[in-house]
C-alpha positions in Angstrom: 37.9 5.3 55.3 41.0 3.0 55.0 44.4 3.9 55.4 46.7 1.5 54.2 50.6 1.9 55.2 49.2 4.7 57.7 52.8 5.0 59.0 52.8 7.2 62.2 49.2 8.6 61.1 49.3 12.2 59.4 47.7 10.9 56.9 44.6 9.4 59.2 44.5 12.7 61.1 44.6 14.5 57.4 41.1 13.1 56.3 39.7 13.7 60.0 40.3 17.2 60.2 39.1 17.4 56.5 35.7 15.7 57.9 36.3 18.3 60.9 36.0 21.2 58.3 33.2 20.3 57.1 31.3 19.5 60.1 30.9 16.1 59.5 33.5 14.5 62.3 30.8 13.0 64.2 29.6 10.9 61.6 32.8 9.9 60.2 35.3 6.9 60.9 38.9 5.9 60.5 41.2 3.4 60.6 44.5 3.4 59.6 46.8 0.1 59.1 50.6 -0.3 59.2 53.2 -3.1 59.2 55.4 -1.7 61.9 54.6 -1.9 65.6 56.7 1.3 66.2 54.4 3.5 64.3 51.5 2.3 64.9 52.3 3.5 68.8 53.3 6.8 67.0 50.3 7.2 65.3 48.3 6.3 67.9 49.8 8.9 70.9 49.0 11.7 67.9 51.8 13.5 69.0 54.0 15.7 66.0 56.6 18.0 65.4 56.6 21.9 63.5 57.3 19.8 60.6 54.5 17.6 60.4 51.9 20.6 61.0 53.8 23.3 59.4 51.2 23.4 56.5 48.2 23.7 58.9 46.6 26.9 59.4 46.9 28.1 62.5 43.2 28.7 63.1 42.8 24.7 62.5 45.9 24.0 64.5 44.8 26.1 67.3 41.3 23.6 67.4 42.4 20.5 66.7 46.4 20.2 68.9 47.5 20.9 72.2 50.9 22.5 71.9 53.4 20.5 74.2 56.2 22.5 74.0 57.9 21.5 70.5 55.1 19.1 69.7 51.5 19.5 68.8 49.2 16.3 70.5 45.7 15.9 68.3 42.5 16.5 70.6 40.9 14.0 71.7 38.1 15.0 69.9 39.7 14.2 67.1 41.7 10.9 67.4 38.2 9.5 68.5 37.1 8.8 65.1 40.8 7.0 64.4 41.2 3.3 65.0 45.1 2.5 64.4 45.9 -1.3 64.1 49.2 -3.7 62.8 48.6 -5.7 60.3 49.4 -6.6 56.8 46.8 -5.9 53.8 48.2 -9.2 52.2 46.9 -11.4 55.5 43.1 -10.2 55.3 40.8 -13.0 53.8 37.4 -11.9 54.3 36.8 -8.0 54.9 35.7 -7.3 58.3 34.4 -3.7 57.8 33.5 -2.4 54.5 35.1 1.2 54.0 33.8 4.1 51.5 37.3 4.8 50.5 40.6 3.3 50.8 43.9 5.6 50.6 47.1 3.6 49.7 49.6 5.9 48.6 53.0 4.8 48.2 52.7 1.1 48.9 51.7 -0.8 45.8 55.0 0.2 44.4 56.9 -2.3 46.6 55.2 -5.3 45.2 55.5 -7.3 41.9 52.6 -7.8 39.4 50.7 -10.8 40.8 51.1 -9.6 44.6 49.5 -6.4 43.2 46.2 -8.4 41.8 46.3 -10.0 44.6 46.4 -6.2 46.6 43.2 -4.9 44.4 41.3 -8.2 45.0 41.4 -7.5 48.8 40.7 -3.3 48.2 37.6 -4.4 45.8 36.2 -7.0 48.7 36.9 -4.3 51.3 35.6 -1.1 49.8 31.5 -0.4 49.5 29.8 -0.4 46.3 30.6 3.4 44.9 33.1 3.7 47.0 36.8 4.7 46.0 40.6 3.4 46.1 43.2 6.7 46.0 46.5 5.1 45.4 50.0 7.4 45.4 50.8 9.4 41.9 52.3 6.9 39.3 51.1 3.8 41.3 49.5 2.4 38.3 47.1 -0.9 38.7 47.8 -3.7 36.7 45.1 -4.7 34.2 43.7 -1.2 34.1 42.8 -1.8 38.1 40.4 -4.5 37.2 37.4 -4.8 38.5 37.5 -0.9 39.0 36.4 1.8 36.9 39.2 4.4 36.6 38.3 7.7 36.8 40.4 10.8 36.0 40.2 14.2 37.8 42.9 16.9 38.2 45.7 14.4 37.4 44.6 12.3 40.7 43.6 8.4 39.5 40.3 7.3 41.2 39.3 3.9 41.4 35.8 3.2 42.0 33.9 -0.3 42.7 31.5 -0.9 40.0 
């Protein structure tokens, strides 16, 4: 899996704990990519406050934190499966990894039109044939998301490579 505009990396550590539930954290990878330097380091150190865990339950938290006093650090155990880099999406020319899902929620809506082609032309090379791009509720693809095939479930917009 891809995280794009990972921020400080709730979202990274979301889809591990989710591969964590369901015993499948030793087979599974992440990496998580953000613009900013500053939370990259965040994301990386794993380290959050009440807020940021406040909807975990406390059997999960209890397995996959240490409590540091305020804070709540992610076991090691855990962030082992996260890779957290700086870059920018828009610089990648050929894919280096090929990922069975990308997540890009609340990014696309930043860009005009033809830098948004230009976005899903780089998600299509990078993501695996059946795999899937999740974008952020309302972040509509231009063209229909061409080349992918949309898919509808639950209200949330899939995208997958045909």
């Amino acid at each position: 899996m891809l995280s794009v505009g990972c921020s400080s990396g709730e979202e990274v550590y979301t889809l591990a704990l989710m591969a964590m539930e369901a015993g499948r954290l030793e087979d599974f990878r992440v990496a998580g990519i953000d613009l900013s330097f500053g939370q990259i380091e965040k994301a990386r150190a794993g380290v959050y406050g009440q807020r940021s865990v406040r909807r975990v339950p406390e059997d999960l938290l209890r397995r996959a934190f240490h409590q540091e006093g305020t804070h709540y650090r992610v076991r090691d155990r855990v962030r082992s499966v996260t890779r957290f880099s700086r870059g920018n999406i828009l610089s990648v020319v050929s894919p280096l990894d090929s990922y069975e899902g990308i997540l890009c929620r609340n990014v696309i809506i930043y860009f005009d039109d033809e830098t948004r082609k230009k976005l899903i032309n780089i998600f299509y090379r990078l993501v695996s044939p059946g795999g899937v791009l999740l974008t952020g509720t309302g972040e509509l693809l231009p063209d229909g998301g061409a080349p992918f095939q949309i898919e509808s479930r639950n209200g949330i917009v899939l995208y997958h490579k045909k």
